[in-house]
C-alpha positions as CSV (number, residue, x, y, z in Angstrom):
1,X,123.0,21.6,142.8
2,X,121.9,18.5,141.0
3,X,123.0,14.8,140.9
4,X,124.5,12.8,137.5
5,X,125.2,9.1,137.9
6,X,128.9,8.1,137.0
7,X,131.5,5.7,136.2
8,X,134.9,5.4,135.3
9,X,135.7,3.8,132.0
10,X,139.5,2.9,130.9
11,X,140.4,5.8,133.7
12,X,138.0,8.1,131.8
13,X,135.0,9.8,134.0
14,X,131.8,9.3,132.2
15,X,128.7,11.2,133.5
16,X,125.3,10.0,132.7
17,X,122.2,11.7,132.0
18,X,124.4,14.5,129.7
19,X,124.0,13.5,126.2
20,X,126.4,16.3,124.6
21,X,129.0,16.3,126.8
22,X,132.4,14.8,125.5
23,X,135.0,15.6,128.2
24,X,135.5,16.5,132.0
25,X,138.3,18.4,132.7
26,X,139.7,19.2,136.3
27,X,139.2,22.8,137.4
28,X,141.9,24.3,140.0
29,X,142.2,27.0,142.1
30,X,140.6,28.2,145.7
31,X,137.6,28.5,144.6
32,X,137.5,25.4,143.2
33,X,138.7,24.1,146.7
34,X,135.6,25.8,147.7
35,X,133.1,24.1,146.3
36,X,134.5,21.2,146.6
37,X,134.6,21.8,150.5
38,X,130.8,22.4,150.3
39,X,130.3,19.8,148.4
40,X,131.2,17.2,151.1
41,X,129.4,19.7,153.4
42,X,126.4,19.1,152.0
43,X,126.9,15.1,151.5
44,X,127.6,15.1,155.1
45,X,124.6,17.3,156.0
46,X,122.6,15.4,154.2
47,X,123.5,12.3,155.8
48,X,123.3,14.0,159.1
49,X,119.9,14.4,158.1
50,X,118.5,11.2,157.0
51,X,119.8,9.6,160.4
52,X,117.7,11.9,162.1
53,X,114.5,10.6,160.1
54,X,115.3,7.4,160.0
55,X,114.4,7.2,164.0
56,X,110.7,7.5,163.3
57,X,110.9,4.4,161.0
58,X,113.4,2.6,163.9
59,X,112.1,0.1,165.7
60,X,111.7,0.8,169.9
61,X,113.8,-2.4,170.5
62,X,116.8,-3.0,170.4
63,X,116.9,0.7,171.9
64,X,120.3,0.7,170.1
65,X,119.4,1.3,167.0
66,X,117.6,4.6,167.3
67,X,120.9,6.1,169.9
68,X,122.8,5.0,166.8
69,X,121.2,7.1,164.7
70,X,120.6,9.9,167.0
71,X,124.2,9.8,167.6
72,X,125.4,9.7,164.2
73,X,123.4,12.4,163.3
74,X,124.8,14.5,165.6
75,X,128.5,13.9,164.6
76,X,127.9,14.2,160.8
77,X,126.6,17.3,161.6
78,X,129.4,18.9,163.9
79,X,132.0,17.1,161.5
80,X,130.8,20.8,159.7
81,X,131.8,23.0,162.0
82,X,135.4,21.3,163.3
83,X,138.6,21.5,161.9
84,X,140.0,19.2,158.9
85,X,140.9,19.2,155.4
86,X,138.2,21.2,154.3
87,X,137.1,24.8,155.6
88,X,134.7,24.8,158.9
89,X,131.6,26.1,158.5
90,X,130.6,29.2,160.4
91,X,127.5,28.9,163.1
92,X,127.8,32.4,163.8
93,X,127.6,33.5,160.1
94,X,124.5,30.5,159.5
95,X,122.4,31.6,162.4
96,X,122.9,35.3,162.5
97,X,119.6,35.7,161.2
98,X,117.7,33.2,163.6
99,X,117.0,33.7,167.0
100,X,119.7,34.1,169.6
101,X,118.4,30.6,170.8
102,X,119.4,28.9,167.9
103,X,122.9,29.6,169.2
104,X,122.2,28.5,172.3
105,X,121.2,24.9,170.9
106,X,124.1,25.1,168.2
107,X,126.7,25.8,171.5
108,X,124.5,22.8,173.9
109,X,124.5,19.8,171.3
110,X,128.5,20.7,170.3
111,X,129.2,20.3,174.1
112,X,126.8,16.9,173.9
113,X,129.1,16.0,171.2
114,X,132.2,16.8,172.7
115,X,131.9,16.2,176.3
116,X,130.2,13.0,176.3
117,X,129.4,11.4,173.0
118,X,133.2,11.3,171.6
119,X,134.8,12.3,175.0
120,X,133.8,11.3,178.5
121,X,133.9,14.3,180.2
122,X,130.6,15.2,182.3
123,X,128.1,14.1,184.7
124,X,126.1,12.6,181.3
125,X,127.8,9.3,181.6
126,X,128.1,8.2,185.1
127,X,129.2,5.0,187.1
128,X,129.2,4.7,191.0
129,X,130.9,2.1,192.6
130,X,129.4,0.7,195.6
131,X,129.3,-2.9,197.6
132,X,126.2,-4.7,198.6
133,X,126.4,-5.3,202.7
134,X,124.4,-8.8,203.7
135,X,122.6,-8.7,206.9
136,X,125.5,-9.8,208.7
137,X,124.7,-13.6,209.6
138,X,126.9,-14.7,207.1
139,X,130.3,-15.2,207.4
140,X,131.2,-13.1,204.9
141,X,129.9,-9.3,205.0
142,X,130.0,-8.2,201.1
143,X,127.7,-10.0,199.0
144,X,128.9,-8.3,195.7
145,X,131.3,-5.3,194.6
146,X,128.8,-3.3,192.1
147,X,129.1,-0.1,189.4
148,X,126.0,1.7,188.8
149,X,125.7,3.1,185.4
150,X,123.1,5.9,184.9
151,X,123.3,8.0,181.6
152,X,121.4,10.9,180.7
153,X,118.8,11.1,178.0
154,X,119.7,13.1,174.8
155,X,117.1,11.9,172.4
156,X,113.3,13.0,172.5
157,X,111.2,15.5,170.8
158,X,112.9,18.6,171.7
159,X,116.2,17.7,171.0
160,X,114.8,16.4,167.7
161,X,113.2,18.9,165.9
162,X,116.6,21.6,167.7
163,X,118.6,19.0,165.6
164,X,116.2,18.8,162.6
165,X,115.7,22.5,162.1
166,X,119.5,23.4,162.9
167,X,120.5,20.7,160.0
168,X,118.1,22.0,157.6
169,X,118.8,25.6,158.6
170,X,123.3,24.6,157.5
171,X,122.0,22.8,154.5
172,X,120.1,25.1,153.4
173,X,122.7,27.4,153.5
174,X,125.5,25.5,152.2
175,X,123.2,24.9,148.8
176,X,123.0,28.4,148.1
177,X,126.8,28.8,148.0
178,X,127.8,26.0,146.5
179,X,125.5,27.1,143.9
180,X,126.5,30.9,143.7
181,X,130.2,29.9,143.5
182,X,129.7,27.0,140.6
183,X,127.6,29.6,138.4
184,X,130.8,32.2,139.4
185,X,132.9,29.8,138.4
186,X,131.1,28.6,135.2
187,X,131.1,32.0,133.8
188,X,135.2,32.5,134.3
189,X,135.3,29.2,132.3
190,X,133.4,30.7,129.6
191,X,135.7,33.4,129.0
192,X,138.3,30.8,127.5
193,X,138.6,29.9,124.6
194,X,137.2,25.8,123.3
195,X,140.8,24.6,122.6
196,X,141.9,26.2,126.5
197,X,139.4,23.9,127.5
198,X,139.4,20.9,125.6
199,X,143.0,20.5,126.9
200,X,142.8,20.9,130.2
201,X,143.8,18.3,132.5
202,X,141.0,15.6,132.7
203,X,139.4,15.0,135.6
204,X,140.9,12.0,137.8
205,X,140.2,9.8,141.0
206,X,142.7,7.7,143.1
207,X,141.2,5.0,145.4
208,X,142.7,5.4,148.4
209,X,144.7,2.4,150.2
210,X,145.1,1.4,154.0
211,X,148.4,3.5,153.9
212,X,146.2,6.7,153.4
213,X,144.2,6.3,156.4
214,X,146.4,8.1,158.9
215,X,147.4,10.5,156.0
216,X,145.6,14.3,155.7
217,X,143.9,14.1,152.7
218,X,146.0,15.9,149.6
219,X,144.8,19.6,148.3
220,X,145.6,19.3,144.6
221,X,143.8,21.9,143.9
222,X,145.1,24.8,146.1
């Protein structure tokens, strides 16, 4: 899987770094929809990992910054495995051939991320409402009405390197199938003839608008 810079020119895509090319036409189909799928897996894999990394480059303080990325990391990562426009990635199929623990840490950081980090849901966020009694020579009884907030703690070195080696472990694998399916694919293109593909549909891009926001993204290519 390898990078090219890009641009549009006069609604033309223009790859860099590919001296001899003179066209990019649109390919169709489900696998297509496939690799595009992993594609995006891997960009958001990828991102999941350099959050992760970048706490050892955070600063301590504002304490903030590091739960950002920690947290981040954790959703881009699960974003994977959950249901959208794009296929979900199997845990069960990445990890078969890890130990049964990396399960176990797949399953406990999904429930982090469900339960508490984009839902509210267990005793890892809690608040305790309580009122602070005087000693009873005042008039009044109640100095103050109070919540206390306690919140347990996610990020440290085990619940790194769980993260960082179940991220690698997904990325890794999501490589080696985007890969197998673009060479399957670049064969079947083969087999036409120049003109068949020449005249293919180029390949285009639509910018999406405030309107698409709430919109499931299109499947063109289905």
């Amino acid at each position: 899987m390898k990078y090219y810079q890009s641009s549009f020119e006069a609604g033309e895509l223009r790859i860099e770094g590919m001296p001899d090319a003179v066209a990019v036409v649109a390919i169709e189909g489900k696998e297509s929809k496939r690799l595009a799928d992993l594609a995006l897996h891997k960009t958001d894999l990828e991102f999941a990992k350099s959050c992760l990394h970048a706490i050892n480059t955070a600063p301590e303080e504002p304490k903030e910054i590091r739960q950002a990325l920690w947290r981040s990391s954790i959703l881009h990562f699960y974003k994977c495995f959950g249901q959208g426009a794009r296929f979900q990635l199997s845990s069960r199929k990445i990890y078969k051939k890890e130990p049964a623990e990396a399960i176990d840490v797949f399953d406990h950081y999904k429930e982090l991320r469900n339960r508490h980090y984009v839902h509210d849901e267990n005793s890892y966020a809690q608040c305790i409402p309580g009122a602070v009694l005087n000693d009873g020579k005042k008039e009044y009884k109640v100095e103050e009405i109070i919540c206390y907030q306690a919140f347990g703690e996610t990020l440290d070195e085990i619940g790194f390197t769980n993260m960082n080696l179940l991220i690698s472990r997904a990325l890794e694998w999501v490589i080696i199938e985007f890969d197998s399916l673009a060479e399957k694919i670049q064969k079947n293109l083969e087999s036409d003839s120049y003109s068949e593909l020449i005249n293919r549909k180029a390949l285009s891009y639509t910018v999406p608008t405030a309107e698409d926001v709430a919109k499931r993204r299109e499947q063109p290519n289905n």
